[in-house]
KOLFINU-25839 format. One record per residue: residue number from 1; chain; residue in three letters; x, y, z of N, C-alpha, C, CB in turn. Coordinates in nm, 4 decimals. Each point is the difference from the previous one (the first is absolute). Glycine has a CB too. Layout:
<recs>
+-----+-------+------+----------+----------+----------+----------+----------+----------+----------+----------+----------+----------+----------+----------+
:  nr : kette : rest :    neast :   nnorth :      nup :   caeast :  canorth :     caup :    ceast :   cnorth :      cup :   cbeast :  cbnorth :     cbup :
+-----+-------+------+----------+----------+----------+----------+----------+----------+----------+----------+----------+----------+----------+----------+
: NUM :     A :  Ala :        X :        Y :        Z :        X :        Y :        Z :        X :        Y :        Z :        X :        Y :        Z :
...
+-----+-------+------+----------+----------+----------+----------+----------+----------+----------+----------+----------+----------+----------+----------+
</recs>
This chain:
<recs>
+-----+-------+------+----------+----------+----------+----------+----------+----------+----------+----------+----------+----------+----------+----------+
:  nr : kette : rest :    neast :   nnorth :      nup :   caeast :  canorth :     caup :    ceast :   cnorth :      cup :   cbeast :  cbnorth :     cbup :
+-----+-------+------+----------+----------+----------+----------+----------+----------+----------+----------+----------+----------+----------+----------+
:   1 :     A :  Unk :   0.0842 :  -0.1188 :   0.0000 :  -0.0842 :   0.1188 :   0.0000 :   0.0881 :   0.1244 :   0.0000 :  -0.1836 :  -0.1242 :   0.1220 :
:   2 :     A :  Unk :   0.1593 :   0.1913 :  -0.1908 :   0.0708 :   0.1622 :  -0.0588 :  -0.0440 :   0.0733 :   0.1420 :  -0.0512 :   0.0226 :  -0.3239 :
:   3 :     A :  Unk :   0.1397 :   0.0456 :   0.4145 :   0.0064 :   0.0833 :   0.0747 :  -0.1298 :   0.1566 :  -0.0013 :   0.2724 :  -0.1375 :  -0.0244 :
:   4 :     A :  Unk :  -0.3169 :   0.1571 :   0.1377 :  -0.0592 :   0.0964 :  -0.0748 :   0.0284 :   0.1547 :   0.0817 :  -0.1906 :  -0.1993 :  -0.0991 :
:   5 :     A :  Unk :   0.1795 :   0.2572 :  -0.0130 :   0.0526 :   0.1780 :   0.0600 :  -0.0857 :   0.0629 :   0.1020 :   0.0780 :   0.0655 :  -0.2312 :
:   6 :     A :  Unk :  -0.0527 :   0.0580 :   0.2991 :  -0.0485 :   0.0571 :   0.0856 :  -0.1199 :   0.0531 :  -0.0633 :   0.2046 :   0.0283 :   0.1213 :
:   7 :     A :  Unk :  -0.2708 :   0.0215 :  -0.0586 :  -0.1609 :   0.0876 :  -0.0658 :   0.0959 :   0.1146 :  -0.0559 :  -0.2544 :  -0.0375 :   0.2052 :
:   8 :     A :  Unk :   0.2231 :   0.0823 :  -0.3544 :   0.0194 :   0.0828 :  -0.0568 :  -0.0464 :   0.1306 :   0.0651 :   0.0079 :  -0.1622 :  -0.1697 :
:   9 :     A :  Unk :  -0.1205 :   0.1706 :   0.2474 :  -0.0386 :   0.1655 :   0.0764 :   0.0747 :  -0.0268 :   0.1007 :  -0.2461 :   0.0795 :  -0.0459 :
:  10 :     A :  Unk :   0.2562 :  -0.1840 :   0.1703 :   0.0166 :   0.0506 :   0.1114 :   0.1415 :  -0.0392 :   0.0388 :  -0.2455 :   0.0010 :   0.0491 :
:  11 :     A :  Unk :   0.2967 :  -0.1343 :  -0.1049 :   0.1184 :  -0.0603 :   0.0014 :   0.0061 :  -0.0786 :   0.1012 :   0.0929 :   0.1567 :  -0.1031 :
:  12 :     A :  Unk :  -0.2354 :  -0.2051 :   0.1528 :  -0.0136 :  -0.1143 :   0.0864 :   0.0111 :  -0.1197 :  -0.0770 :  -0.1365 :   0.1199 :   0.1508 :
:  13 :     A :  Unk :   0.1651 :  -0.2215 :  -0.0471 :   0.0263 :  -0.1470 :  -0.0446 :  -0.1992 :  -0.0079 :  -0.0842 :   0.2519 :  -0.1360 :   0.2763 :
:  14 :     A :  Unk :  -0.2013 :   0.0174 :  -0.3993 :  -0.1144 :  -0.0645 :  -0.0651 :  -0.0358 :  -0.1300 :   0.0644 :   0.0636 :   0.1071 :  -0.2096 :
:  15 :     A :  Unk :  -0.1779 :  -0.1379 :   0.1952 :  -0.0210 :  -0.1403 :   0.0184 :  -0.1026 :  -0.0775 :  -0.1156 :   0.0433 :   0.0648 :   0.2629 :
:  16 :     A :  Unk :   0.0032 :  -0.2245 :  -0.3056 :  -0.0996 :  -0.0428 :  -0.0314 :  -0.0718 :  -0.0721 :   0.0147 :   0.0708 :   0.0651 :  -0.0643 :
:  17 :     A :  Unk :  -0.2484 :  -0.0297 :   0.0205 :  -0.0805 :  -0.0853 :   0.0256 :  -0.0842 :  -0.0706 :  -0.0929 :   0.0274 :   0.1165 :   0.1663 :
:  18 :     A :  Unk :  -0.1373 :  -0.2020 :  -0.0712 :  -0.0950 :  -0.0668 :  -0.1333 :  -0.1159 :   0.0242 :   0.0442 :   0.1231 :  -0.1898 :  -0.0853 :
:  19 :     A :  Unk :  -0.1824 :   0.2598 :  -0.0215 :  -0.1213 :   0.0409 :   0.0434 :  -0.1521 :  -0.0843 :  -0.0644 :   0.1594 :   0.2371 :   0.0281 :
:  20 :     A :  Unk :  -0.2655 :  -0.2647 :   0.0627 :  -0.1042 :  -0.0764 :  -0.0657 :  -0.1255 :   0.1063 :   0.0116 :   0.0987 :  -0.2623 :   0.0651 :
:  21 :     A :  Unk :  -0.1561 :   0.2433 :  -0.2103 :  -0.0980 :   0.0595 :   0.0026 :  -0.1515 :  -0.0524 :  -0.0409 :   0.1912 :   0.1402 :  -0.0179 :
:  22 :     A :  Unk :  -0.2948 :  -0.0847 :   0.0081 :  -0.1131 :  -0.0707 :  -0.0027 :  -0.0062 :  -0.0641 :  -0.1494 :  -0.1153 :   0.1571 :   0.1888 :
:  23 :     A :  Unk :   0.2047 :  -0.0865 :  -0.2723 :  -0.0047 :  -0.0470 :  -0.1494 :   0.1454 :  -0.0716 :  -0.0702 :  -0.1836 :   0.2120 :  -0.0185 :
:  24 :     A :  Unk :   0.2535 :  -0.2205 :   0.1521 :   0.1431 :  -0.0880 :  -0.0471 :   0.0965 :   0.0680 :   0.0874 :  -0.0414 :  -0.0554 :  -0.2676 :
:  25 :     A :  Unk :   0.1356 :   0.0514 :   0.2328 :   0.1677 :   0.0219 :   0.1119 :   0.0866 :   0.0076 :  -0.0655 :  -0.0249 :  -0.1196 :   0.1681 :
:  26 :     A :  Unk :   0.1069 :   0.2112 :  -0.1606 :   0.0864 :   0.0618 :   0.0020 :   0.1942 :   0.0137 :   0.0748 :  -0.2768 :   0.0493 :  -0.0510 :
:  27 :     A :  Unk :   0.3210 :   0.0312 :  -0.0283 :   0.1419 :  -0.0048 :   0.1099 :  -0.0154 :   0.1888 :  -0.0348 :   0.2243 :  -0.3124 :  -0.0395 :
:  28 :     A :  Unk :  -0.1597 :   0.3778 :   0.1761 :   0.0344 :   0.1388 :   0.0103 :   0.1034 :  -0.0217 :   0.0994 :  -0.2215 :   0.1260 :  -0.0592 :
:  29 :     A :  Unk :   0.2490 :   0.0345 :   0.0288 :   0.1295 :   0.0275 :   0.0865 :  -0.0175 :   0.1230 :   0.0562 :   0.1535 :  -0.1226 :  -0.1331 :
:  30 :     A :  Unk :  -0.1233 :   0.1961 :   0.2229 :  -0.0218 :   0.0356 :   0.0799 :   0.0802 :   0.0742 :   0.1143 :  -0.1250 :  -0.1460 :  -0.1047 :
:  31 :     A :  Unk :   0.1097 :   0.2994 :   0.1065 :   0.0553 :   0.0637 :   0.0967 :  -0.0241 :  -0.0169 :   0.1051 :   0.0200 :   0.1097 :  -0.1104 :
:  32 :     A :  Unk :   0.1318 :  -0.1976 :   0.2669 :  -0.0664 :  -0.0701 :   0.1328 :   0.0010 :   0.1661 :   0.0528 :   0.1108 :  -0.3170 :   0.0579 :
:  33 :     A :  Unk :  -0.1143 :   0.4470 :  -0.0852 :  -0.0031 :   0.1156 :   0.1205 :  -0.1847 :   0.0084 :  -0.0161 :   0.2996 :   0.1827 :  -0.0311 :
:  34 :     A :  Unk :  -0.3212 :  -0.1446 :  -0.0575 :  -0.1190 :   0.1032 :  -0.0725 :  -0.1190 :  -0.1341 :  -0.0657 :   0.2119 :   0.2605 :  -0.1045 :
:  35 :     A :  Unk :  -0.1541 :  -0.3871 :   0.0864 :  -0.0790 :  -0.0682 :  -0.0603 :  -0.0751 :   0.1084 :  -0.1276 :  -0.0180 :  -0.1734 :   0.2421 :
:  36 :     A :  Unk :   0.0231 :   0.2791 :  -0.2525 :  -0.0517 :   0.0912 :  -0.1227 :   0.0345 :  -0.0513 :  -0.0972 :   0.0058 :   0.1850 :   0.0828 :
:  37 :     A :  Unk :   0.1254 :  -0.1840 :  -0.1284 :   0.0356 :  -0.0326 :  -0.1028 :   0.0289 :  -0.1284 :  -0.1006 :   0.0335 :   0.1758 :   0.1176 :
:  38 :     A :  Unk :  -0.1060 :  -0.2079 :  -0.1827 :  -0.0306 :  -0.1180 :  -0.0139 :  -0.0101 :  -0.0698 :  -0.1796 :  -0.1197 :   0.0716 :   0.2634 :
:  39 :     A :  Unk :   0.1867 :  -0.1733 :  -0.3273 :  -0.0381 :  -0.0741 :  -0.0929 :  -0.0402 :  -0.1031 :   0.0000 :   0.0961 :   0.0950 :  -0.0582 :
:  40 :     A :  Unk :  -0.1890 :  -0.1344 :  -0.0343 :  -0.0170 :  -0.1201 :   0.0058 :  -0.0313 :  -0.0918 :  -0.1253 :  -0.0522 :   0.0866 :   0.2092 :
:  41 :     A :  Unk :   0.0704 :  -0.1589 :  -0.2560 :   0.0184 :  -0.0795 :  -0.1053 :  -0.0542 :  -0.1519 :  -0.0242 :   0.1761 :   0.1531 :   0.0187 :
:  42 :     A :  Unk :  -0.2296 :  -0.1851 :  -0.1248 :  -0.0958 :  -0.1120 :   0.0447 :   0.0962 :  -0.1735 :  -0.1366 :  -0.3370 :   0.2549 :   0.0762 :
:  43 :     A :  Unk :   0.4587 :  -0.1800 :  -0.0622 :   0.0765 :  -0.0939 :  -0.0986 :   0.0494 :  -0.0553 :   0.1269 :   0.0686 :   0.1168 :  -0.2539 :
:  44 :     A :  Unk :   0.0602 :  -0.1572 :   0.2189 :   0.1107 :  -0.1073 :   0.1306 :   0.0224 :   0.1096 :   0.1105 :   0.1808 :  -0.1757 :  -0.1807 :
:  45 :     A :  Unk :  -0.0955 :   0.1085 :   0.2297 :   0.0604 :   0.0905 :   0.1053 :   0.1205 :   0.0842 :  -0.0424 :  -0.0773 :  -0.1672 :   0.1592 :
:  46 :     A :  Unk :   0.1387 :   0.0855 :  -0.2011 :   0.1687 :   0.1068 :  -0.0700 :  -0.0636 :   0.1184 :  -0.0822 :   0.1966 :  -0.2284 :  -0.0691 :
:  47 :     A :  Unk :  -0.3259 :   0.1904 :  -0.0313 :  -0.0397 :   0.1869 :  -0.0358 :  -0.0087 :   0.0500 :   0.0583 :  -0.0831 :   0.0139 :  -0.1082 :
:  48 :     A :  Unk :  -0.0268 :  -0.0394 :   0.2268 :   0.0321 :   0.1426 :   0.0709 :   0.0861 :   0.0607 :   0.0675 :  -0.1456 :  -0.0353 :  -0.0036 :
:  49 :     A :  Unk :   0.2128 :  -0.0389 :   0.0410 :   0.1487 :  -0.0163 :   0.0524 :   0.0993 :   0.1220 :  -0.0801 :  -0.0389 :  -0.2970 :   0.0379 :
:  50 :     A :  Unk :  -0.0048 :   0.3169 :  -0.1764 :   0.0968 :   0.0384 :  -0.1410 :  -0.0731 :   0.1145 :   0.0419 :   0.0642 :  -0.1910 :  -0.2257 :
:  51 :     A :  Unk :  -0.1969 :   0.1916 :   0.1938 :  -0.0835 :   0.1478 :  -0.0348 :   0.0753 :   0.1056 :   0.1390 :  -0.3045 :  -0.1311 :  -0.1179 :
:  52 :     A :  Unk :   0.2681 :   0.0604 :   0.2512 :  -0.0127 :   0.0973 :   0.1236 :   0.2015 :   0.0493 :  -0.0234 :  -0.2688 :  -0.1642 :   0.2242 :
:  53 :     A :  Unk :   0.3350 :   0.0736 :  -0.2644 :   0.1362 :   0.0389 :  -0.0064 :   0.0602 :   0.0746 :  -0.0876 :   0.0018 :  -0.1603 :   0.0858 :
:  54 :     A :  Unk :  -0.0983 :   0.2034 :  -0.2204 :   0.0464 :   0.0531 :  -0.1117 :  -0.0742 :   0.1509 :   0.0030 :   0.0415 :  -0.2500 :  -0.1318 :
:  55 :     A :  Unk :  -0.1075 :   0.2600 :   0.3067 :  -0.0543 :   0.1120 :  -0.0078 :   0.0977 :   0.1205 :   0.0473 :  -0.2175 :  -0.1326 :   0.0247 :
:  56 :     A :  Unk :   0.2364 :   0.2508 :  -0.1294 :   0.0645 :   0.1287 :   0.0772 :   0.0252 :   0.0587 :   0.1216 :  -0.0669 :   0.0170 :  -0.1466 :
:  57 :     A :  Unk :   0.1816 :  -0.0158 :   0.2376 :  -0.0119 :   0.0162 :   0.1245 :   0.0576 :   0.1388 :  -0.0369 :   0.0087 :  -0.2439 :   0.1426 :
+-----+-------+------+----------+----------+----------+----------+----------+----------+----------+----------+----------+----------+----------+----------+
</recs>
């Protein structure tokens, strides 16, 4: 698993999760200060993994 970067706004640690919903589930990632900031992606896990890391800090 590819490492993942700090939150691009706040520069708190990320975390990831799996999220279930009433119409299927998901993987996001996730700012642990603010929980605000947030992607989420309904392919594997390493995309979102790519997307939240390829974002502009």
């Amino acid at each position: 698993m590819t490492e993942l970067k700090p939150c691009p706004f706040c520069g708190a640690k990320a975390m990831i999760v799996y999220c279930v919903h009433g119409i299927g589930a998901n993987w996001a990632v996730e700012c642990t200060d603010t929980h605000a900031h947030r992607i989420e992606f309904s392919g594997p896990q390493e995309e979102v993994i790519k997307e939240w890391n390829k974002r502009v800090i």
